[in-house]
C-alpha positions in Angstrom: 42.4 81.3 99.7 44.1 78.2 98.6 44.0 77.5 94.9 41.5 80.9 94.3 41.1 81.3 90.4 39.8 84.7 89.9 38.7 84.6 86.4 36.4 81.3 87.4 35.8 83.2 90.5 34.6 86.4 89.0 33.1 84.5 85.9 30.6 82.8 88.3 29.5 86.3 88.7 28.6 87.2 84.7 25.5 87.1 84.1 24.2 85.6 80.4 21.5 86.9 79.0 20.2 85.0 76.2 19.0 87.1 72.4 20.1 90.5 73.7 20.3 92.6 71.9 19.3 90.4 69.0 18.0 86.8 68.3 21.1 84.5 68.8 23.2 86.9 70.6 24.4 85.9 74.5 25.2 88.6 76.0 27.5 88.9 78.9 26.8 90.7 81.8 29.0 92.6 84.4 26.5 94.6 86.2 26.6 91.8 88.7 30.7 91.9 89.3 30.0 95.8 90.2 26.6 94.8 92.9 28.6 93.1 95.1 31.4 95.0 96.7 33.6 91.8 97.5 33.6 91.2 94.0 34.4 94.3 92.6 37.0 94.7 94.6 38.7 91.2 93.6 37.9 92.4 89.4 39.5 95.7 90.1 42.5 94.9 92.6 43.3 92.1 89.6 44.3 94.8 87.4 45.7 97.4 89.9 48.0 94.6 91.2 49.0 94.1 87.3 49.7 97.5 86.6 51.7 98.6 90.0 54.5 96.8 88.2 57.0 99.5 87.2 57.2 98.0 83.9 53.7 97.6 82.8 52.8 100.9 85.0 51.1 103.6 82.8 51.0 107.7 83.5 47.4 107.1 82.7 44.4 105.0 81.9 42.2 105.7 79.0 38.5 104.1 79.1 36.3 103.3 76.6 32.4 104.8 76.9 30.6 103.4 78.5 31.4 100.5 80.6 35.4 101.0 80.7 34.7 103.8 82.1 33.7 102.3 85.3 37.1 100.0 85.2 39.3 102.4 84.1 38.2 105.4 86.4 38.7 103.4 89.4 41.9 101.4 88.3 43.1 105.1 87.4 42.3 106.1 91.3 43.8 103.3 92.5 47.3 103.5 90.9 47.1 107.6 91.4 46.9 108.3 87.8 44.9 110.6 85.8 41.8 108.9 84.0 40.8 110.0 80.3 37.5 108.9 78.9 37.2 108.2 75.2 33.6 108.9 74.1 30.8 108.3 71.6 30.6 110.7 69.3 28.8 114.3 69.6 29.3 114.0 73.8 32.5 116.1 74.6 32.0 119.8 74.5 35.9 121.2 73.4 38.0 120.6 70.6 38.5 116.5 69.6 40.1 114.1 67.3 38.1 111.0 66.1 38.0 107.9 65.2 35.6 106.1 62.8 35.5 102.5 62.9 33.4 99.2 61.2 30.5 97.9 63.1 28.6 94.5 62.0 26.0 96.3 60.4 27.3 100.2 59.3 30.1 102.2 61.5 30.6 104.4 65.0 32.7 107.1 66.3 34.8 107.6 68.7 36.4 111.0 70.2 38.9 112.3 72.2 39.5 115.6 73.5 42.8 117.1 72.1 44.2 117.9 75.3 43.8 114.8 76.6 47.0 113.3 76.7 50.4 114.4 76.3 53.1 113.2 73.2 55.1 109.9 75.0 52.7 109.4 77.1 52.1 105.5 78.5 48.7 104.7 78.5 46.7 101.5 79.5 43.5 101.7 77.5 40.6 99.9 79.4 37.1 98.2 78.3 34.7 95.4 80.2 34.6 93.3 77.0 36.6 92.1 73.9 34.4 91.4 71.0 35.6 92.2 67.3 38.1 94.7 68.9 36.8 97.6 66.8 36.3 99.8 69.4 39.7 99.0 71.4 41.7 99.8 67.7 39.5 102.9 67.4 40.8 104.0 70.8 44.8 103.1 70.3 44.7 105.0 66.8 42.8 107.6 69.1 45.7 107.8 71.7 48.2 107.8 69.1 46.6 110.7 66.8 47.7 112.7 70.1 51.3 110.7 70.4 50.2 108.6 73.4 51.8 105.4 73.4 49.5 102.3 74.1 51.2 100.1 76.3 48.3 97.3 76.8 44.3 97.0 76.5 42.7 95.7 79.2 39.1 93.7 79.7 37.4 91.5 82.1 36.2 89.4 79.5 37.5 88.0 76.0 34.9 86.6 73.6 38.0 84.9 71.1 35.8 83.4 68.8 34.7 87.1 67.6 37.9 87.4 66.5 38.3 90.7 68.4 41.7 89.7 70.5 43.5 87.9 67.6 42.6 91.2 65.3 43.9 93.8 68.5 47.1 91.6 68.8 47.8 91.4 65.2 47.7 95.7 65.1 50.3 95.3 67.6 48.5 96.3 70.8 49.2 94.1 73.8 46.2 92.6 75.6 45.3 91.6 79.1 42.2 89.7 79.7 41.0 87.8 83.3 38.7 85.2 81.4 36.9 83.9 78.6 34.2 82.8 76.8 34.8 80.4 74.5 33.1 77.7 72.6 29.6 79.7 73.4 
């Protein structure tokens, strides 16, 4: 494949949906990357390939609910790592920490159970979309409530003019993104 871009590639296969969930909003899609099983397999063996490297590699791969789950489960599978998901609150039935963060309009919570992860452990924390990076900080104070260490956040998709990747990089986190949506 000569001169294959795979975030034009697998940005082709977003789907915008226009004033969902609100008026003005354009919401971007990724059920249609998952449909097609060339494509998923291009979105997820983008990361895996990323994360093999010894020095980026995590022990395991944290997703956020619900949609990093899907990434982060099978990324996790693919590099042979254990998979941790970081839920909404009121859904995980042992002992947790959480996490309370700001929304646009009031807050959410996120949990994590407190076995999850052991002290020095590297973890790549995973979601489908960057957007004011409140729930990607809510899961790397998460992680590191139980001594994790956060070596990188991962998305398919940035949204940079929500400010959300400027605001996770300014807390210190690393980011990896395969495309964006700018000037939309």
């Amino acid at each position: 494949m000569h001169d294959f871009n795979i975030g034009q590639y697998l940005k082709a296969h977003i789907r915008t949906v226009a004033d969902w969930p609100a008026p003005g909003v354009q919401f971007r899609d990724i059920t249609p990357l998952l449909q097609d099983p060339k494509v998923f397999r291009v979105l997820i063996d983008a990361f895996v390939h990323r994360y093999m490297d010894p020095a980026l590699r995590p022990d395991v791969v944290a997703g956020l609910d619900a949609r990093g789950f899907i990434l982060g489960a099978v990324v996790a599978y693919e590099l042979n790592v254990g998979f941790i998901p970081i839920r909404k609150k009121g859904k995980l039935p042992f002992d947790t920490v959480q996490e309370t963060y700001e929304l646009e309009y009031g807050s959410a919570t996120v949990e994590l159970h407190t076995d999850a992860v052991q002290p020095g452990k590297r973890v790549l924390l995973m979601d489908d979309l960057i957007a004011t990076g409140g729930t990607m900080l809510a899961g790397k104070n998460l992680l590191e409530k139980l001594g994790a260490v956060v070596i990188e956040g991962a998305a398919i998709v940035d949204l940079p003019e929500l400010g959300g990747s400027a605001k996770i990089r300014s807390n210190g986190l690393e980011l990896f993104t395969l495309l964006d949506f700018s000037g939309h």
